[in-house]
The first five atom37 places (N, CA, C, CB, O) and aatype in JSON, in Angstrom:
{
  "aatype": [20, 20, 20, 20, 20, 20, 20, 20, 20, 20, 20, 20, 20, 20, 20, 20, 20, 20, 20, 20, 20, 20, 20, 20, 20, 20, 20, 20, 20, 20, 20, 20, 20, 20, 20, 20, 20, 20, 20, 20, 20, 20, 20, 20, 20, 20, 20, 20, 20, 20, 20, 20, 20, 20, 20, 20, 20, 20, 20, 20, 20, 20, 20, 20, 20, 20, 20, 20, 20, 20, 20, 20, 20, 20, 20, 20, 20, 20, 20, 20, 20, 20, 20, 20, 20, 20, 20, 20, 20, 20, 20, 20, 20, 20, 20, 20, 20, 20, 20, 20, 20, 20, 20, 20, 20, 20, 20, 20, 20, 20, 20, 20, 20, 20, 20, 20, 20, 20, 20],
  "atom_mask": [
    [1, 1, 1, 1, 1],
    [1, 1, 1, 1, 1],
    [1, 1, 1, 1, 1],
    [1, 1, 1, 1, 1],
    [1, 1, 1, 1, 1],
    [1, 1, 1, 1, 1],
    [1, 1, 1, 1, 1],
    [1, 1, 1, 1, 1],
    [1, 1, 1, 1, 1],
    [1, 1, 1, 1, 1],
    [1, 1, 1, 1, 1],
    [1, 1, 1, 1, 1],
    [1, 1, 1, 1, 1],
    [1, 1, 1, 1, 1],
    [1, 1, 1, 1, 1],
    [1, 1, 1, 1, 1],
    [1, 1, 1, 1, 1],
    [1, 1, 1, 1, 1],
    [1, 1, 1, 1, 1],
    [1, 1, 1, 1, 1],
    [1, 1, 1, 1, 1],
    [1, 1, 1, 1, 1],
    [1, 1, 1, 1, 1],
    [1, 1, 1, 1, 1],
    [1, 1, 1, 1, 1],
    [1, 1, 1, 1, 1],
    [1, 1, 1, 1, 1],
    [1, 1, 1, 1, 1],
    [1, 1, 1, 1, 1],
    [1, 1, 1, 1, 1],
    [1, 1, 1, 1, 1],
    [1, 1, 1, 1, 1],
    [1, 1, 1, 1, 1],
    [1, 1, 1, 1, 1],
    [1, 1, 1, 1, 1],
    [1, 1, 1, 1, 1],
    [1, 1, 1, 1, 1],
    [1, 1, 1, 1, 1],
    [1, 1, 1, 1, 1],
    [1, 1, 1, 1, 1],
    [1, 1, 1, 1, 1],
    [1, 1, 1, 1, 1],
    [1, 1, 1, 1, 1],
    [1, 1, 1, 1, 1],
    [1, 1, 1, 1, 1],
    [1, 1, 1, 1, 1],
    [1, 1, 1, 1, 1],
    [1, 1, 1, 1, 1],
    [1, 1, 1, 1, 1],
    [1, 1, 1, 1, 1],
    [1, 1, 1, 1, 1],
    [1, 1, 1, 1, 1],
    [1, 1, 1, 1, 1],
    [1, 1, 1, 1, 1],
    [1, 1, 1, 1, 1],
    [1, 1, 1, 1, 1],
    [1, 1, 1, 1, 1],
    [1, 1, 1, 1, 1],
    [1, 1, 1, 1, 1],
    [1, 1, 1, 1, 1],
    [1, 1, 1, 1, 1],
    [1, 1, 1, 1, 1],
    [1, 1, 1, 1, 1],
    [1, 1, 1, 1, 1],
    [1, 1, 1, 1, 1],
    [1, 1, 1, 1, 1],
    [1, 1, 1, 1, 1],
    [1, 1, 1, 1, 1],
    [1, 1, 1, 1, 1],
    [1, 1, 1, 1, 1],
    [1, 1, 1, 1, 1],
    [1, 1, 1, 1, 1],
    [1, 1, 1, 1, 1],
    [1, 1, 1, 1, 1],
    [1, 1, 1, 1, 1],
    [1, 1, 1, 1, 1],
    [1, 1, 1, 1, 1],
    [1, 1, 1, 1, 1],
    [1, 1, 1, 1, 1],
    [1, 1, 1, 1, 1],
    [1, 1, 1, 1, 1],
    [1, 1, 1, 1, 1],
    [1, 1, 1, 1, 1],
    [1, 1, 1, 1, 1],
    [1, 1, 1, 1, 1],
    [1, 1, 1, 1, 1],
    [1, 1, 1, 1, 1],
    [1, 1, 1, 1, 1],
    [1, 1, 1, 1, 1],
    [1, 1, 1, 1, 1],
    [1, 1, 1, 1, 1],
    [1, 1, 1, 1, 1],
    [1, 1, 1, 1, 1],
    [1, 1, 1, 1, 1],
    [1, 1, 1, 1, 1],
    [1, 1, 1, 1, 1],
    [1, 1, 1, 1, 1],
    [1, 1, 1, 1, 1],
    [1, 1, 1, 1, 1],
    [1, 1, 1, 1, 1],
    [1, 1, 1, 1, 1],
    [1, 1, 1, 1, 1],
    [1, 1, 1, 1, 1],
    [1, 1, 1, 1, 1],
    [1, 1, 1, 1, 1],
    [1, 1, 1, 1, 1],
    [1, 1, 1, 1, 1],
    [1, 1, 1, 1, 1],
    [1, 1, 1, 1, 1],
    [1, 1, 1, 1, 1],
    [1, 1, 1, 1, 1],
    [1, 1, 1, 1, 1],
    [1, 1, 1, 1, 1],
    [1, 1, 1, 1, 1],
    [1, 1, 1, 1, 1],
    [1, 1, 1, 1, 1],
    [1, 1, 1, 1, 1],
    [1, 1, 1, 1, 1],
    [1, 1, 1, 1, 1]
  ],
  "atom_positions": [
    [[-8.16, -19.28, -16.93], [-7.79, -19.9, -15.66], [-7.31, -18.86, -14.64], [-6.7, -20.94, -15.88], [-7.72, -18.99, -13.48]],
    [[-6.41, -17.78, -14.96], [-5.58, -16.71, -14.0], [-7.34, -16.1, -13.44], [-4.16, -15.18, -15.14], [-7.27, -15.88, -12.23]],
    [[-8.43, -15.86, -13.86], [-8.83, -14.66, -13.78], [-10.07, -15.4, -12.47], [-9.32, -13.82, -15.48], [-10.99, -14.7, -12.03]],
    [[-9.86, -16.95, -12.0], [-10.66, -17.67, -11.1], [-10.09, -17.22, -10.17], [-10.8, -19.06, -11.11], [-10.69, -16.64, -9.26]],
    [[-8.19, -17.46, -10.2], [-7.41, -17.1, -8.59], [-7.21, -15.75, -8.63], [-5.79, -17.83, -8.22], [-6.42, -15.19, -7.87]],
    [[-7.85, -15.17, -9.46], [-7.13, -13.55, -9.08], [-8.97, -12.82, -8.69], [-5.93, -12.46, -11.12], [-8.98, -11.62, -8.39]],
    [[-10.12, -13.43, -8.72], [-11.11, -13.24, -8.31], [-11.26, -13.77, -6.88], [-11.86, -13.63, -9.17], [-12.07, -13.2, -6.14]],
    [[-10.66, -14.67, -6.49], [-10.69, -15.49, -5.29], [-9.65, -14.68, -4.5], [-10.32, -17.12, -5.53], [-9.84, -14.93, -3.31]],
    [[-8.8, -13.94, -4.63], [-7.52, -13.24, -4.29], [-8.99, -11.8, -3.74], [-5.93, -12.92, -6.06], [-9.51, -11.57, -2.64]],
    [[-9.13, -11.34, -4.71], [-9.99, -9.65, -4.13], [-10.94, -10.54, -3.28], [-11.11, -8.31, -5.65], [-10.68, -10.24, -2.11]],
    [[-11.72, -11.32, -3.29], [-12.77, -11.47, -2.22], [-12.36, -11.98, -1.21], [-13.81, -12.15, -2.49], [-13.2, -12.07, -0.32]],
    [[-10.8, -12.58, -0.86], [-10.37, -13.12, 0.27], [-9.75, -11.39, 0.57], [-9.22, -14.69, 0.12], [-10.37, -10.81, 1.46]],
    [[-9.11, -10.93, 0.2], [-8.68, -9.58, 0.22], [-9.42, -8.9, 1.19], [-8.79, -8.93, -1.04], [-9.09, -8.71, 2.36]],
    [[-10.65, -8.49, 0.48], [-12.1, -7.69, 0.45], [-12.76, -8.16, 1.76], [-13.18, -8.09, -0.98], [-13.57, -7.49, 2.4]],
    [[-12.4, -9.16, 2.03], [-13.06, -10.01, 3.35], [-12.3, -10.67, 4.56], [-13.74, -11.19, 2.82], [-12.65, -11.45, 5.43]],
    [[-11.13, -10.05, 4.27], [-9.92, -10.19, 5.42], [-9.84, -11.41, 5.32], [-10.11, -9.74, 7.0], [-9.67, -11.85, 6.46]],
    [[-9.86, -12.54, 4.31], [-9.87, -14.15, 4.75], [-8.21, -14.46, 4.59], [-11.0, -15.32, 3.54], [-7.58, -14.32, 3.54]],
    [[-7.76, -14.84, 5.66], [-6.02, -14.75, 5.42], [-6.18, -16.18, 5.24], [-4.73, -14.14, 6.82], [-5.41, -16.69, 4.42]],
    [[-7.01, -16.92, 5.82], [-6.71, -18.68, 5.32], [-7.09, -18.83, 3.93], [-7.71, -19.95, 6.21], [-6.58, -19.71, 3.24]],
    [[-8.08, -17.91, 3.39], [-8.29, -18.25, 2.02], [-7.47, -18.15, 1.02], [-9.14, -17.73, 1.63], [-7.31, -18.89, 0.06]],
    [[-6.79, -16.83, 1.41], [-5.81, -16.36, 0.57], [-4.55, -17.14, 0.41], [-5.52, -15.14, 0.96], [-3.86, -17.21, -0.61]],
    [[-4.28, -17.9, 1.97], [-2.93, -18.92, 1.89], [-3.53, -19.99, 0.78], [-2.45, -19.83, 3.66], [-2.84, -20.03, -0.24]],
    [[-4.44, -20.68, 0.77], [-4.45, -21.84, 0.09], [-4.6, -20.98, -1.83], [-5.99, -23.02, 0.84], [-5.11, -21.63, -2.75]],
    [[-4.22, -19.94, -1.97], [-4.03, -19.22, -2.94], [-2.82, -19.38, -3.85], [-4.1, -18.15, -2.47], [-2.83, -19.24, -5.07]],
    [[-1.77, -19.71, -3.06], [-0.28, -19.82, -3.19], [-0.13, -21.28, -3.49], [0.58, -19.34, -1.84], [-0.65, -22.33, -3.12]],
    [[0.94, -20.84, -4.45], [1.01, -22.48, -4.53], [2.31, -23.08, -3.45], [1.41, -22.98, -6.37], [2.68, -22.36, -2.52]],
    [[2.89, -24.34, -3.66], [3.21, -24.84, -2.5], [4.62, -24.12, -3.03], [2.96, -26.56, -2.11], [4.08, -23.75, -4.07]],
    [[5.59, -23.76, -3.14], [6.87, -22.95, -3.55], [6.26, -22.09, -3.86], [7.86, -23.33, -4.54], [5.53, -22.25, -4.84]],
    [[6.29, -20.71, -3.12], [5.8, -19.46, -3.58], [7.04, -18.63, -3.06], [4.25, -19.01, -2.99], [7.96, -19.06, -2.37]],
    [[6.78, -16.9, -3.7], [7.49, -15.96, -2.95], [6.87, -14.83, -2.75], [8.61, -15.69, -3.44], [6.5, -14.22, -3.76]],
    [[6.62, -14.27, -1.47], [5.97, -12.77, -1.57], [6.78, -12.1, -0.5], [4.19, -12.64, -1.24], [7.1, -12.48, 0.62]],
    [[7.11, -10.54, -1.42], [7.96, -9.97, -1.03], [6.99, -8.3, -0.46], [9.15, -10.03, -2.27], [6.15, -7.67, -1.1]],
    [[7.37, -8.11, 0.52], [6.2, -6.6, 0.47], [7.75, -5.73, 0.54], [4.63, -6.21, 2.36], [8.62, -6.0, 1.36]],
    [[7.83, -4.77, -0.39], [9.28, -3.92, -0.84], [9.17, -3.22, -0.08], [9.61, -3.2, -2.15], [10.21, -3.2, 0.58]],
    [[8.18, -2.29, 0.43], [8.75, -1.15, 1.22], [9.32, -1.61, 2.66], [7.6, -0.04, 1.41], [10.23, -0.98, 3.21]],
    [[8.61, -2.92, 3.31], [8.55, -3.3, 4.53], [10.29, -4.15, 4.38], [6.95, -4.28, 4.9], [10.73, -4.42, 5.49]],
    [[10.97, -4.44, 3.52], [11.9, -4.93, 3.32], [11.59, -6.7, 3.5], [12.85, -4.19, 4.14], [12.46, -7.34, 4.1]],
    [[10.44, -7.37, 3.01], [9.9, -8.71, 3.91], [10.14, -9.3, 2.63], [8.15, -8.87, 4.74], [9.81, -8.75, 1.58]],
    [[11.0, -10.97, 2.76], [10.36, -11.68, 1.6], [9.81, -13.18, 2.37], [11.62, -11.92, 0.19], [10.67, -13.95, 2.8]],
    [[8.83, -13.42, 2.47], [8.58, -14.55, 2.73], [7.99, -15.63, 1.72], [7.91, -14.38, 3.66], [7.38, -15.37, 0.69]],
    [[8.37, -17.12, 2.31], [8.63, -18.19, 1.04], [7.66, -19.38, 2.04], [10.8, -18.73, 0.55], [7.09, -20.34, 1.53]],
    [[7.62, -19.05, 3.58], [7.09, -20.27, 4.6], [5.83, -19.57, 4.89], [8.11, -20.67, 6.13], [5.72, -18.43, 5.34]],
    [[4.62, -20.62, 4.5], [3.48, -20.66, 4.16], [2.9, -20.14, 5.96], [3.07, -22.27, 3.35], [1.93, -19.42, 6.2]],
    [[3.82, -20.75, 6.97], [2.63, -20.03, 8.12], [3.38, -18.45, 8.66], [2.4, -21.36, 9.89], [2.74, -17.79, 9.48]],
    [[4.51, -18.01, 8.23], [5.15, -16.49, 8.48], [4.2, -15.77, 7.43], [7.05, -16.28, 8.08], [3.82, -14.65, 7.78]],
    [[3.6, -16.37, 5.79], [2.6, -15.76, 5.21], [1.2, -15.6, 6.0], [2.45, -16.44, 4.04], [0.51, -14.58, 6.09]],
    [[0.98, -16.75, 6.51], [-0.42, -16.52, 7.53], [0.26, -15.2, 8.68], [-0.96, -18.44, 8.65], [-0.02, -14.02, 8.52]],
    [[0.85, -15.55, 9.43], [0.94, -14.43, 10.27], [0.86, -13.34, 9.35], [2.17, -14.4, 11.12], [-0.28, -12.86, 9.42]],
    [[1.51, -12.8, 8.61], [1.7, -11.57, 7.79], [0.41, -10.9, 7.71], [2.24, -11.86, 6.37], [-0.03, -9.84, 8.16]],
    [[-0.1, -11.94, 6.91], [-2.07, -11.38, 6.9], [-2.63, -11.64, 7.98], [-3.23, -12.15, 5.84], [-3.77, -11.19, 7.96]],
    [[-2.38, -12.17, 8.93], [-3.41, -12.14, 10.26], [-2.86, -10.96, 10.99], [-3.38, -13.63, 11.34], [-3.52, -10.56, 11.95]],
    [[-1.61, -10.25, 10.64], [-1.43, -9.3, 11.38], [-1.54, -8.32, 10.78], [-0.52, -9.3, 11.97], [-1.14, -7.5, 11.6]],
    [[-1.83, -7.71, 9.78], [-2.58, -6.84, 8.71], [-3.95, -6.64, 8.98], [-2.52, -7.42, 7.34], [-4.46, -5.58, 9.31]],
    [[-4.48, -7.68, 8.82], [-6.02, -8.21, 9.02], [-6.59, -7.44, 10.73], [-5.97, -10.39, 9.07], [-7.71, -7.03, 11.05]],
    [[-5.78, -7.49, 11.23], [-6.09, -7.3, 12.87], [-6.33, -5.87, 13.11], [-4.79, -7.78, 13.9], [-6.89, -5.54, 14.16]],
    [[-5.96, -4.95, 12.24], [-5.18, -3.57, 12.58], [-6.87, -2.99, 12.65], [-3.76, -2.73, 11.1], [-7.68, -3.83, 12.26]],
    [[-7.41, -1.75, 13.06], [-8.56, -1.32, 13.47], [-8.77, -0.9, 12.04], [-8.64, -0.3, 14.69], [-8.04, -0.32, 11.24]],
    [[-10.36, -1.5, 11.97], [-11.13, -0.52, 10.84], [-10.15, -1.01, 9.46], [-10.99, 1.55, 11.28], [-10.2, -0.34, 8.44]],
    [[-9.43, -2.0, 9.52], [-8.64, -2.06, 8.22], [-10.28, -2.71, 7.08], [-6.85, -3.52, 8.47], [-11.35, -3.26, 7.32]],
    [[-9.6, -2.25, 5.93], [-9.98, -2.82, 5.0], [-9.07, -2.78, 3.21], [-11.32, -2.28, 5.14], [-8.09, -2.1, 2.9]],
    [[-9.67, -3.51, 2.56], [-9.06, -3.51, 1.22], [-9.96, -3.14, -0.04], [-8.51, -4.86, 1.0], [-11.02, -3.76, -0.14]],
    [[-9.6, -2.12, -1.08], [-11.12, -1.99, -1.45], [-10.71, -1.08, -2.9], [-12.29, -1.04, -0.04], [-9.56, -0.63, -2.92]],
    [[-11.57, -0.8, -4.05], [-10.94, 0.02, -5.19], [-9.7, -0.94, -5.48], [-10.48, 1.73, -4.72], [-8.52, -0.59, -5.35]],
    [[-10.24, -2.53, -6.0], [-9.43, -3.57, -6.35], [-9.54, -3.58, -7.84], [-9.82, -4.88, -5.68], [-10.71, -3.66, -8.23]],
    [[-8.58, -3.52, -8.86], [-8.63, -3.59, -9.78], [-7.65, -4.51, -10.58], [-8.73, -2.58, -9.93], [-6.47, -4.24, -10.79]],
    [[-8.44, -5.88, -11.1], [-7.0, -6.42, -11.51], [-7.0, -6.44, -13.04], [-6.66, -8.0, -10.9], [-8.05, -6.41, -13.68]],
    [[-5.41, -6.51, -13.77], [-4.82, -6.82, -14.98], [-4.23, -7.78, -15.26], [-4.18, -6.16, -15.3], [-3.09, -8.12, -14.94]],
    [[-5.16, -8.38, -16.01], [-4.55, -9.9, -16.15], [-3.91, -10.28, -17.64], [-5.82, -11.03, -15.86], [-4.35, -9.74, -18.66]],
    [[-2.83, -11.26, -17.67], [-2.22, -11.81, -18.71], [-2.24, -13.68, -18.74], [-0.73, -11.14, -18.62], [-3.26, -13.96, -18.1]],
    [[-1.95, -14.25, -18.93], [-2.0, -15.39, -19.18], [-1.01, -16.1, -18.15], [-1.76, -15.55, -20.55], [-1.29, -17.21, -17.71]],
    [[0.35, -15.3, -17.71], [0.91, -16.19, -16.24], [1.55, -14.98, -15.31], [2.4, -17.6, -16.65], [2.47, -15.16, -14.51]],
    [[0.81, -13.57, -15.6], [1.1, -12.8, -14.54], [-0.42, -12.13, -14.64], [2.53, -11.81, -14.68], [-1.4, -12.37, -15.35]],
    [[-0.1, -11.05, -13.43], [-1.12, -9.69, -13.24], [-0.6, -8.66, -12.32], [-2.6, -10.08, -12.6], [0.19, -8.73, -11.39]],
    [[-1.01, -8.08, -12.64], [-1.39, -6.77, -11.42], [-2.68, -6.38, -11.25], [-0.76, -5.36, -11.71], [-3.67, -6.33, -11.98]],
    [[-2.33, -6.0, -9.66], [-3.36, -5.64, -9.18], [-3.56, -4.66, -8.34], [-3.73, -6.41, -8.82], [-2.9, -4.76, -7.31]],
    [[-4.36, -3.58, -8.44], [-4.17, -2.25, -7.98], [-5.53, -2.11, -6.63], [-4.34, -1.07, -9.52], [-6.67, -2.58, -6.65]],
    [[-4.89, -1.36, -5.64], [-5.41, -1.7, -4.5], [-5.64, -0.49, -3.74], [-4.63, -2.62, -3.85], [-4.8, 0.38, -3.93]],
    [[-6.58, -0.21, -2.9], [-6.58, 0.48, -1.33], [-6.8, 0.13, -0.54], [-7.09, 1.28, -0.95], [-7.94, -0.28, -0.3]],
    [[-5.65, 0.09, 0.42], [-5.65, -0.16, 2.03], [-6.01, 0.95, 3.15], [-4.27, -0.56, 2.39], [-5.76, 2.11, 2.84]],
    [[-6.49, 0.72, 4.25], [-6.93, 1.83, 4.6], [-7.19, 1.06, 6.27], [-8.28, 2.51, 3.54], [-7.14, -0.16, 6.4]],
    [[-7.47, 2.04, 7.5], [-7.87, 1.55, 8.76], [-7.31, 2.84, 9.5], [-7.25, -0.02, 9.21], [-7.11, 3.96, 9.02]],
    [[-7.07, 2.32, 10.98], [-6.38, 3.17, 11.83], [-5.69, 2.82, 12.34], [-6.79, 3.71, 12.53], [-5.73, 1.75, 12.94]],
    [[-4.49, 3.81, 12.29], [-3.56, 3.74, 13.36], [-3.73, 3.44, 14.83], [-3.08, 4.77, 13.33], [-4.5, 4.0, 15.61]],
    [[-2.56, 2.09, 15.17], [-3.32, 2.12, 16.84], [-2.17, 2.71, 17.81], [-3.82, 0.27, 17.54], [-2.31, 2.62, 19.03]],
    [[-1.29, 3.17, 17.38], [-0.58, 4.51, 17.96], [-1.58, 5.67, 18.03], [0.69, 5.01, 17.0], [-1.86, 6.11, 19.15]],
    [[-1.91, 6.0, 17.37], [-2.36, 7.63, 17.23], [-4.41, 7.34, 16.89], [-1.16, 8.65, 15.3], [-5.27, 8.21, 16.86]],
    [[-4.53, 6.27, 16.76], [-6.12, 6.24, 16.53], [-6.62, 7.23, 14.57], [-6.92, 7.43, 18.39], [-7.75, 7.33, 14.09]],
    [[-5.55, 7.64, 14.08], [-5.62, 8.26, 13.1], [-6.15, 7.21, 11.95], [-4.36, 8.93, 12.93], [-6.07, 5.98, 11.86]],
    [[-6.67, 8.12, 11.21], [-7.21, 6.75, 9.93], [-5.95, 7.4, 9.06], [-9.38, 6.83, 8.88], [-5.19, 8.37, 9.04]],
    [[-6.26, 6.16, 8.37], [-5.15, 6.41, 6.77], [-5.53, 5.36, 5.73], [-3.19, 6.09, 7.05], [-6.13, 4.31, 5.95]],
    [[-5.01, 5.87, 4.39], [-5.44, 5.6, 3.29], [-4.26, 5.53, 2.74], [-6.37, 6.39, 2.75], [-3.46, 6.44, 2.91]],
    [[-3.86, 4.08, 1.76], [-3.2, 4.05, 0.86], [-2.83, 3.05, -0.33], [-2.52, 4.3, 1.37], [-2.58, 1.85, -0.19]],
    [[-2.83, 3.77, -1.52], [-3.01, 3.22, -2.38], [-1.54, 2.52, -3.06], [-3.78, 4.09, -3.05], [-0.57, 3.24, -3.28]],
    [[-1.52, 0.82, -3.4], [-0.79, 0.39, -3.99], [-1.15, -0.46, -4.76], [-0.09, 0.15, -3.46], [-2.33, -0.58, -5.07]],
    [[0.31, -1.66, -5.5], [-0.28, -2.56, -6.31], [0.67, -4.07, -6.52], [-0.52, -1.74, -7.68], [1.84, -4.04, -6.91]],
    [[-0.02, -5.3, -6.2], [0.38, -6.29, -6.44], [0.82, -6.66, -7.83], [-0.39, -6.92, -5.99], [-0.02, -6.62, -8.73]],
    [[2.47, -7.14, -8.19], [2.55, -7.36, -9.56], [2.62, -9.21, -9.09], [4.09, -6.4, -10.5], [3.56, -9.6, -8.41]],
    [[1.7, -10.04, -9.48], [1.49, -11.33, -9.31], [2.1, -12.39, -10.62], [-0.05, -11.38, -9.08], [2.13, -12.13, -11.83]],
    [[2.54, -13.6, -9.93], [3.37, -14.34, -11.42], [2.59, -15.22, -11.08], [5.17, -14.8, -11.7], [2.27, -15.23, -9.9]],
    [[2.09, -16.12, -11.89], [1.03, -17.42, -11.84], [1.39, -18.53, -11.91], [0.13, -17.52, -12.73], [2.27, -17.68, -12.08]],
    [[1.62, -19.35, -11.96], [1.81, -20.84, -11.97], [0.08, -21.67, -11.87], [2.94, -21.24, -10.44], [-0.74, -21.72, -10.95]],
    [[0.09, -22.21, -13.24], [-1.14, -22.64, -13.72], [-2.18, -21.98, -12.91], [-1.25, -24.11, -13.71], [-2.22, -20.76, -13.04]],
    [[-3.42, -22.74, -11.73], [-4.46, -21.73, -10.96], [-4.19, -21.47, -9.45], [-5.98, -22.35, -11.02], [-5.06, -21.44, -8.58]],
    [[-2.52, -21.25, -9.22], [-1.81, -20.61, -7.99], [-1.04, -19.24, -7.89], [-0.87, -21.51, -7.63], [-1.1, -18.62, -8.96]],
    [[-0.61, -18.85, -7.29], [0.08, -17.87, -7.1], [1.34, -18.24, -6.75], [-0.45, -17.11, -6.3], [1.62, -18.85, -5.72]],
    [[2.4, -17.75, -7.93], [3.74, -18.3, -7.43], [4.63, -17.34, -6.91], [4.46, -19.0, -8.46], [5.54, -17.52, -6.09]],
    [[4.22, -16.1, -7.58], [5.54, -14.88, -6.54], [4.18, -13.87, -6.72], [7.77, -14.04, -7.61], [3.27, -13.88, -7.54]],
    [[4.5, -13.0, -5.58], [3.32, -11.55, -5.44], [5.0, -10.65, -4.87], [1.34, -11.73, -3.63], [5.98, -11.0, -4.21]],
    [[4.64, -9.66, -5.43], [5.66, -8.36, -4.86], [4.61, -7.42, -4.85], [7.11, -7.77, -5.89], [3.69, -7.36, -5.67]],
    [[4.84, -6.51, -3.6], [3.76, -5.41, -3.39], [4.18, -4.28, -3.23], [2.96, -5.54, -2.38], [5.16, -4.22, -2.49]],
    [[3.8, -3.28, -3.66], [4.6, -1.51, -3.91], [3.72, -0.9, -3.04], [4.53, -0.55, -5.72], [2.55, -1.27, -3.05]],
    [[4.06, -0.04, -2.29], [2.98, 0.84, -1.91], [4.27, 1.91, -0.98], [1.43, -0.12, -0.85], [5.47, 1.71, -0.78]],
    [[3.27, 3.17, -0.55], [3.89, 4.42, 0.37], [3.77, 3.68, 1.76], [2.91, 6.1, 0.31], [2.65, 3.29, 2.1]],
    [[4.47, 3.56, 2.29], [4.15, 3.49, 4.29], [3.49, 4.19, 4.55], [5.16, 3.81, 5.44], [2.4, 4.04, 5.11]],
    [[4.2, 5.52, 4.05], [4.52, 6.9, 5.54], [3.05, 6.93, 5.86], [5.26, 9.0, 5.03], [2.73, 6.63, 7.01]],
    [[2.0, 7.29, 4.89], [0.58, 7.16, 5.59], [0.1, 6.63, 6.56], [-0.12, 6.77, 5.07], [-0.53, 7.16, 7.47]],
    [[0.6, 4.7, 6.31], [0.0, 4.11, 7.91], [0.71, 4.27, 8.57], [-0.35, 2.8, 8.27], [0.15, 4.1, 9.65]],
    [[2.1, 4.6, 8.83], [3.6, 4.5, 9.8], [2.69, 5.61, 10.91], [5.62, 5.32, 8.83], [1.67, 6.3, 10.81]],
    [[3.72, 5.33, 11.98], [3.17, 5.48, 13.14], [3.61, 7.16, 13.24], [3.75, 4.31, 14.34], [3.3, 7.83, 14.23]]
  ]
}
């Protein structure tokens, strides 16, 4: 069952779909991005989050690799686009540790370096 929403997770990913990815979550979720200090729990501050990710030039998500268990995973990732301060590209690699709740997503925490995309 984990390995339907965590396939549906990289191709909404992979394809910038931020509405796909919301109906991903189940209805009580938590996703926290650590370096950015963010935890959000309200399903349309999650849409903004990815529509404003999604927006950034040349972004993409890609070298997705997931590890799955029976009510968690991780998932190992590259983000990448340009800076629209400086027009600079950047690359960086992190990883979603995901908790499941039957075929939803109930908490995502995400690790990754800034300083690459930071302005």
């Amino acid at each position: 069952m984990p390995a339907n929403v965590l396939q549906e997770a990289k191709a909404a990913l992979e394809g910038l779909n931020s509405d796909k990815i919301l109906e991903l979550y189940a209805d009580q979720f938590v996703f926290e991005d650590t370096p950015a200090k963010l935890l959000i729990t309200d399903r349309k501050k999650l849409g903004e989050y990815f529509q404003q990710l999604f927006s950034l030039p040349e972004v993409s998500f890609s070298d997705i690799q997931i590890y799955e268990a029976d009510s968690f995973a991780a998932i190992e990732w590259t983000w990448s686009g340009v800076k629209r301060t400086t027009g600079e590209a950047f690359r960086v690699r992190g990883a979603s540790i995901i908790e499941l709740e039957g075929s939803k997503v109930r908490r995502e925490s995400i690790y990754y370096d800034p300083r690459p995309a930071s302005t």
